[in-house]
TORKOL-227121 format. One record per residue: x, y, z of N, C-alpha, C in turn. Coordinates in steps of 0.02 Angstrom, whole numbers, plus 50000, padded with zeros to 5 digits. Example, Ala and Ser with C-alpha at 12.3 -4.5 7.8 and 13.67 -1.06 7.14 Angstrom:
506604971650390506154977550390506604983550390
506424988850354506844994750357506455000250394
This chain:
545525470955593545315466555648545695460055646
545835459755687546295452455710545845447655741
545645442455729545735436355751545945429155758
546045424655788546185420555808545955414455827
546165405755805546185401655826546855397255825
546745395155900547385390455914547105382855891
547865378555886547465370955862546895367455908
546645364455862546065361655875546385355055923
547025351855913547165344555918547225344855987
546945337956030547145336056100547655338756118
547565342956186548195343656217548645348256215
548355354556171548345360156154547885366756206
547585361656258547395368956278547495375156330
548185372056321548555377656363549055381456322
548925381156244549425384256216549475390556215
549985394656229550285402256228550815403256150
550645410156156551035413956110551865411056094
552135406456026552935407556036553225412656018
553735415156063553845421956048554615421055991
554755425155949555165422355906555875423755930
556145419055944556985420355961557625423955927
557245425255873557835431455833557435434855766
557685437155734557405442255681557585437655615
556865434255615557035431255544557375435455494
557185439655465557515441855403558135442655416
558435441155479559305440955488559445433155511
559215430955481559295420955494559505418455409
559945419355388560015416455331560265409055334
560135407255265560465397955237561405397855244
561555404255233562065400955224562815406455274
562635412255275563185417255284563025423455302
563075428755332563005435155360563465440555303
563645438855269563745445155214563425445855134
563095443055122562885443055083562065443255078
561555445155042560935447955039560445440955053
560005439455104559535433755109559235433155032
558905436455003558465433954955559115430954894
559805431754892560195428054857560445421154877
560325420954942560565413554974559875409354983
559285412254970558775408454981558585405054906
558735410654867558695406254781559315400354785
559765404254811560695395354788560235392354840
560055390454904559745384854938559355383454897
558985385254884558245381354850558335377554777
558905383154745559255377454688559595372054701
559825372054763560275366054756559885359654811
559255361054826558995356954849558385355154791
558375359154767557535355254729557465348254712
557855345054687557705338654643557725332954707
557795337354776557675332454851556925334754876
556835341754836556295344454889555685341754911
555395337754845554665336554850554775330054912
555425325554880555395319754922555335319655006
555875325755018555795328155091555355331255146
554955337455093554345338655104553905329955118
553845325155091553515320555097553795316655170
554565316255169554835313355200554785316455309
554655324855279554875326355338554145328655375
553615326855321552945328955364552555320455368
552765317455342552465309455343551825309955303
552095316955265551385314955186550935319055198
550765323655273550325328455294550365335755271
550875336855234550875343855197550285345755149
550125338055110549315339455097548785339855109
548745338455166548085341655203548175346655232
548885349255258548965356755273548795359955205
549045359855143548975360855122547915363755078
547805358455086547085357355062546525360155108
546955360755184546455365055255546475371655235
547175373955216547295380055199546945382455130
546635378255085546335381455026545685381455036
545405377855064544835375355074544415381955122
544915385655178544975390455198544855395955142
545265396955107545035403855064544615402755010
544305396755014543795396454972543215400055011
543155395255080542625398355100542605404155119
543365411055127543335417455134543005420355061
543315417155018543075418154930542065419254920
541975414154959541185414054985540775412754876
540495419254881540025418054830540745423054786
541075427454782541325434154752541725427854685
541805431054670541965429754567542885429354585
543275423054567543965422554573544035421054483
544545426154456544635426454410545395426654385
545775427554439546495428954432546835425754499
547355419654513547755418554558548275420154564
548885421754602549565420954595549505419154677
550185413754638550385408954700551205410454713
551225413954757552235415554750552455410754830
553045411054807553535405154838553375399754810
552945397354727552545392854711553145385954726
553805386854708554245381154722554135374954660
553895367854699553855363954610552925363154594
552765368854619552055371354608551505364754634
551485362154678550935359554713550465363254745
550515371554769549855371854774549505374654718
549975374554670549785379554584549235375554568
549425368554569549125362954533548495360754562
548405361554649547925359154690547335367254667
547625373454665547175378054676546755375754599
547185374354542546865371654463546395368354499
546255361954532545955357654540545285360754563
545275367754621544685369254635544395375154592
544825377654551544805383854511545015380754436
544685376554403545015374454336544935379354283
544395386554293544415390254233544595396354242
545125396054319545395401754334546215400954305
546395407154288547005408654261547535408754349
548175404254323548515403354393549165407554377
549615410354398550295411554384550745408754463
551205406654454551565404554523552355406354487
552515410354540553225414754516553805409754602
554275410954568554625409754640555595412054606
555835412054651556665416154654557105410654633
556895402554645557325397054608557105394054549
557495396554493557335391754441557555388154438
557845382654497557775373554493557435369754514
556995377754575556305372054617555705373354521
555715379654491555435380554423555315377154374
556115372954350556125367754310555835361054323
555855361254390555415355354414554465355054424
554255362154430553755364354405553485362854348
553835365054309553705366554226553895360954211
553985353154231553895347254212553365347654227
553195345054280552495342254278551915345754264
552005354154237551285356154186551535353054137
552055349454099551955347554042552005338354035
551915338054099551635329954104550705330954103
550585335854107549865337654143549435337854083
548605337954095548325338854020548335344854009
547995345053930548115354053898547715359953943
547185356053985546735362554014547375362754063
547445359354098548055363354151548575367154106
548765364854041549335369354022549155374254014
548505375454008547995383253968547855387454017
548065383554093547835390054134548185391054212
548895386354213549365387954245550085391654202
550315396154225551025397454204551715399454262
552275396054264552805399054313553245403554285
553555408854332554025411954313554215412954369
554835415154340555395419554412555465425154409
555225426054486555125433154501555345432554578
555365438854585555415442754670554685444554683
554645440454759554085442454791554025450454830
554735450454836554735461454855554555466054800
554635461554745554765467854686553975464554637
553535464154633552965458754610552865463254522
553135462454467552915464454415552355464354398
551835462954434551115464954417550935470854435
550205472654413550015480154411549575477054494
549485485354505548945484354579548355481554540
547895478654598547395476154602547375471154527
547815465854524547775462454478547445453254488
547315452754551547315445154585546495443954632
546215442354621545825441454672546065435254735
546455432254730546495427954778547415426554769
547915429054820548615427554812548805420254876
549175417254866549285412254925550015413254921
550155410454984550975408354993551335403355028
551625398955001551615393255068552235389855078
552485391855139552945391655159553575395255141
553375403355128553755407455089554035414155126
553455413955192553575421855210554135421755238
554455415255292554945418055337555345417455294
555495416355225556135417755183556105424255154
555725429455158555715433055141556305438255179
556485442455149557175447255158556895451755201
556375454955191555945459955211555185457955200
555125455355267554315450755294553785459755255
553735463255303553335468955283553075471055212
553825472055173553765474355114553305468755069
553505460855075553075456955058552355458155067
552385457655115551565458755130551145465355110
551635469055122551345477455060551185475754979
551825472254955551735467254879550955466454878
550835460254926550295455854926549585461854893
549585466754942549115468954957549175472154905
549625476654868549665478954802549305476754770
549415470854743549165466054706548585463754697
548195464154756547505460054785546915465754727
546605463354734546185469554722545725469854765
545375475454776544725475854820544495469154851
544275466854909544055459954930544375455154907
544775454854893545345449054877545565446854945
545795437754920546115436954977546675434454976
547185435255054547765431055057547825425555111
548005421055084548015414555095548705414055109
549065414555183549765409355189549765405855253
550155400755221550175393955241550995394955290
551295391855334551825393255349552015387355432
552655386055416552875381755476552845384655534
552815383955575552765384755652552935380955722
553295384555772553425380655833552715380055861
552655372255889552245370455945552095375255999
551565376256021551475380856090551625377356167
551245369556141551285365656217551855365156235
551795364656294552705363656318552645355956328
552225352756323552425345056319552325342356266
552215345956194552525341356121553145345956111
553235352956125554065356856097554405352756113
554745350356172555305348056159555445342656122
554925339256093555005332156039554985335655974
554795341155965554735343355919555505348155876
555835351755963556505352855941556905345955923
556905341355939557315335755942557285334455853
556555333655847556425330355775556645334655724
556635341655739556705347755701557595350555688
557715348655753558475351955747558805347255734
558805341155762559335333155753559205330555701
558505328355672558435323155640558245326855584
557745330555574557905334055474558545337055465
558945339055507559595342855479559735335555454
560015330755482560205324755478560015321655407
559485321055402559195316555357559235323255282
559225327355305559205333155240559865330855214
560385333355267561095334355237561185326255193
561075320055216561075314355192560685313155099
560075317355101559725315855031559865321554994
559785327655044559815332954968560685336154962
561165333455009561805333754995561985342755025
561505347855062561665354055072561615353655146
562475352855181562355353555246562035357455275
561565362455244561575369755311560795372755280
560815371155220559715369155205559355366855265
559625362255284558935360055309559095360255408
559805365155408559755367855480559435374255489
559595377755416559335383255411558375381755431
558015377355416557375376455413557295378455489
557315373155534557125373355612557425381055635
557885385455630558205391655631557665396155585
557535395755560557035401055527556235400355559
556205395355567555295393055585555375397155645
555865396955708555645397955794555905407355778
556295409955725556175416555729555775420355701
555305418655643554925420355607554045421755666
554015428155641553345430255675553015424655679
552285424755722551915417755706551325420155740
550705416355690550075417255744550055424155740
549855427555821549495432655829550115439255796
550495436855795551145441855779551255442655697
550975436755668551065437855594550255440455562
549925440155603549095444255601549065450755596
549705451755649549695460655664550165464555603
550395459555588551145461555527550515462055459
550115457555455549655457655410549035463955396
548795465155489548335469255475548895476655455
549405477855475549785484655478549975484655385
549975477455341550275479355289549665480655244
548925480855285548335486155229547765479055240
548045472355266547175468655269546915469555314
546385466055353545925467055359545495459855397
545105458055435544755450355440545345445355460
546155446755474546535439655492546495438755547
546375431955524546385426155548547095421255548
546805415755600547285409455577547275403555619
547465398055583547325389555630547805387455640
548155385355697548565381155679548365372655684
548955369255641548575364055641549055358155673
548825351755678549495345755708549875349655773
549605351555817549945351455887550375356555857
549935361555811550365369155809551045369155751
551305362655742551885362655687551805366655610
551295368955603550955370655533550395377055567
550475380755531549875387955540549685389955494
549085390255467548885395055393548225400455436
548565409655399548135412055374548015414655354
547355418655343546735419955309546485427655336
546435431655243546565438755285546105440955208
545685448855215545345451355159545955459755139
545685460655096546015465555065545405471255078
């Protein structure tokens, strides 16, 4: 079962479906011969030690409350049922590893992701962190197609801002569900075009002119942060990434978008 909510924010209520302008998994960072999930690890290495700043820089600090809407969400899908096991993939320099610790401190976390330089930047700050966080977060690198865990190992998986990098959207989401166990849930979080037609076009402006701009300037990778606005408008979205969800085995999705639609998280059972 599929359902649906569009944003809540003024001025939204004529929003329609964006339909996606090309086939994400053929939108790469850098080149057309070579495999996406290898150009999405060299981007993400050679941006990390800009990432967190930009993330800050390019949402004006609101990635944490997207962030915190979106957990706060699978808590309350979580309801009363027993969370004993997380994995967080695309974890990056693990902010939502660290936020899910905060509501789950005696749950065991793992956050895997494909760059070990967004990793190393991770694995600082669990070891700036106290010992209970060291005792019950861990990162590694892994492939989100290929998930070295056994089935039904997770009661609750998240992902944020990970799917449209994915090589093969589907197979991911088959992973997920691998993984889940019985009533488990998935939680992703993910960028999104505006629906209104009177915030899109401020929104292409800000998206295509001014983060390419300001990316190429701090994190030094001309084609990172064109690649971003190019991946968001082809990547399924909304009712289209619901249906990709219910077909890969869940069940109950949902999803919100939030801020005049720029941000979407959702929320799906196993």
């Amino acid at each position: 079962m599929i359902s649906s909510k569009s944003s809540e924010t003024p001025g939204n209520n004529d929003a329609t479906e964006v339909p996606a302008t090309a086939d994400v998994e053929s939108v790469n960072p850098y080149d057309s011969a070579r495999h996406k999930a290898a150009q999405v690890e060299e981007m993400f290495d050679s941006i990390a030690p800009a990432y967190d700043f930009m993330n800050n820089a390019m949402t004006f600090g609101m990635h944490r409350a997207w962030r915190n809407a979106a957990i706060r969400a699978a808590v309350k899908a979580r309801q009363s049922l027993p969370t004993r096991r997380i994995l967080d993939i695309a974890t990056g320099t693990g902010d939502v590893a660290f936020k899910l610790n905060e509501v789950f401190p005696d749950v065991d976390i793992i956050g895997i992701d494909l760059s070990s330089g967004m990793l190393e930047i991770a694995d600082k700050k669990l070891k700036n962190s106290d010992e209970s966080v060291k005792n019950k977060i861990k990162f590694e690198q892994g492939d989100s197609l290929s998930l070295r865990f056994d089935d039904n190992s997770f009661d609750l998986v998240t992902v944020a801002y990970g799917v449209r990098n994915f090589e093969h959207l589907s197979l991911g989401l088959r992973e997920m569900a691998r993984v889940l166990r019985s009533g488990g849930t998935l939680c992703i979080i993910e960028l999104s075009c505006p629906a209104n037609r009177f915030i899109l076009p401020l929104y292409n402006l800000y998206s295509r002119k001014l983060i390419p701009l300001v990316g190429k300037l701090v994190s030094g990778d001309s084609r990172a942060y064109t690649y971003l606005p190019e991946s968001i408008a082809a990547a399924p979205q909304r009712e289209r990434l619901a249906r990709m969800m219910t077909d890969a085995g869940f069940s109950n999705c949902h999803w919100k978008s939030l801020t005049f639609g720029v941000v979407t998280y959702y929320i799906a059972t196993k």
